[in-house]
N, C-alpha and C positions, 0 to 999 in steps of 0.2 A: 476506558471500558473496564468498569470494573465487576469480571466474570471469573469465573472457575475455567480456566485452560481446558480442563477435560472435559468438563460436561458439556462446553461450548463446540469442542469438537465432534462428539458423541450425537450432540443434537444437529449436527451438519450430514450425519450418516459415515464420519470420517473415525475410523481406528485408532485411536492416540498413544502409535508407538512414541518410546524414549525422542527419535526426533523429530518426528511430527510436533509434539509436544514443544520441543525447544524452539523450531521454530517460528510456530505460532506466539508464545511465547517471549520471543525476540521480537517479533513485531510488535504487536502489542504494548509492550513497553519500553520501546526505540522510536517514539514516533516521528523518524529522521527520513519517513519513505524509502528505508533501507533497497540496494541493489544486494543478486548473489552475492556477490563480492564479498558486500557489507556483513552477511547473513555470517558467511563461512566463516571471514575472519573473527568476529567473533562467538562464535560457537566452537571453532576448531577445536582451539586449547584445552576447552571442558569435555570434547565429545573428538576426540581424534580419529574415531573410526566416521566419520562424517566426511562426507563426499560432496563434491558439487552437482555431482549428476543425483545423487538423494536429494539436495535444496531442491535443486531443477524439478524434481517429479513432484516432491511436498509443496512446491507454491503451484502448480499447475492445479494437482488434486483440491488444494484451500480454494483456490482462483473458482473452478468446476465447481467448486459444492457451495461458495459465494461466501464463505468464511473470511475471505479479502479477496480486495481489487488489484488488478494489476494497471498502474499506469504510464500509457503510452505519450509520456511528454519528454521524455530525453532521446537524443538520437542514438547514444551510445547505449544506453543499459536502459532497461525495465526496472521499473522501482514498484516497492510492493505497500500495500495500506493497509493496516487492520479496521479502519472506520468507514466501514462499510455504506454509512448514511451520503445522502446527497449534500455533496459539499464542494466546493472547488480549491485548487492549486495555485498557490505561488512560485515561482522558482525563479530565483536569482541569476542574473545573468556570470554574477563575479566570481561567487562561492560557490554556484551550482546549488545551492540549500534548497528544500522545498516545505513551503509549510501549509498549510491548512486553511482554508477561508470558508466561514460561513457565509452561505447562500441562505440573504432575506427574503429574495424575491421568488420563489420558487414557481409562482404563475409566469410570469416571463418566458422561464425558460419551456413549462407544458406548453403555453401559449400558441407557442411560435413551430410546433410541431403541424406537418401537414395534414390533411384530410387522407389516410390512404398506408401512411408510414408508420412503420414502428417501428420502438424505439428500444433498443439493445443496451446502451449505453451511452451517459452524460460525461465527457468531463471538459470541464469548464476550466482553462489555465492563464495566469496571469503573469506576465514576464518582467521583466525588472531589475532592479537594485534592492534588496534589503534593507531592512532600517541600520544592521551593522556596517555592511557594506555602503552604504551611503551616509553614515557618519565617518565613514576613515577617508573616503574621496574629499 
């Protein structure tokens, strides 16, 4: 995604304090589907007055205003996306990695929606071995 950090926050209705800023920021250019964890560690170092309970409220606020997704495929931690388009997930059984798949079929998936339902959200996850991970096995 290649955008201006602020103006993209700006156009979400979102204030782009110093860490709001960074951690959009971080996502955006990690695209590892960073957990808090991931977020803080690295941003601490640069921004020490930085809290976990600040990330907590800034991915909620980006989540809310649709700036990113939060996704619910690890048991342990929420991982976060800045690629906000309809796409689905990989995640590795070994490394725990998750990476990105395009979705060609995109009727398929409206297809199979019922007469009556709607629809909040898609995600579509694909479980596994990695290609790293399945060259060192």
């Amino acid at each position: 995604m290649d955008v201006n950090v602020k103006d993209y926050l700006i156009s979400r209705g979102i204030r782009p304090s110093v860490q709001r800023l960074a951690v959009m920021t971080y996502i955006l250019e990690n695209r590892i589907h960073p957990t808090v964890d991931d977020i803080f560690s690295a941003l601490n170092p640069n921004i020490p007055t930085l809290s976990k309970t600040t990330i907590y409220n800034t991915l909620d606020l980006l989540v809310e205003r649709g700036a990113i997704i939060v996704l619910d495929i690890d048991a342990k931690f929420k991982r976060y996306d800045g690629d906000t388009s309809l796409h689905a997930h990989f995640m590795c059984d070994s490394c725990h990695s998750v990476s990105d798949l395009e979705i060609k079929d995109t009727i398929f998936i409206q297809s199979n929606i019922p007469v009556g339902f709607t629809v909040r959200d898609v995600q579509l996850l694909y479980k596994g071995s990695c290609h790293r991970c399945s060259t060192e096995n």
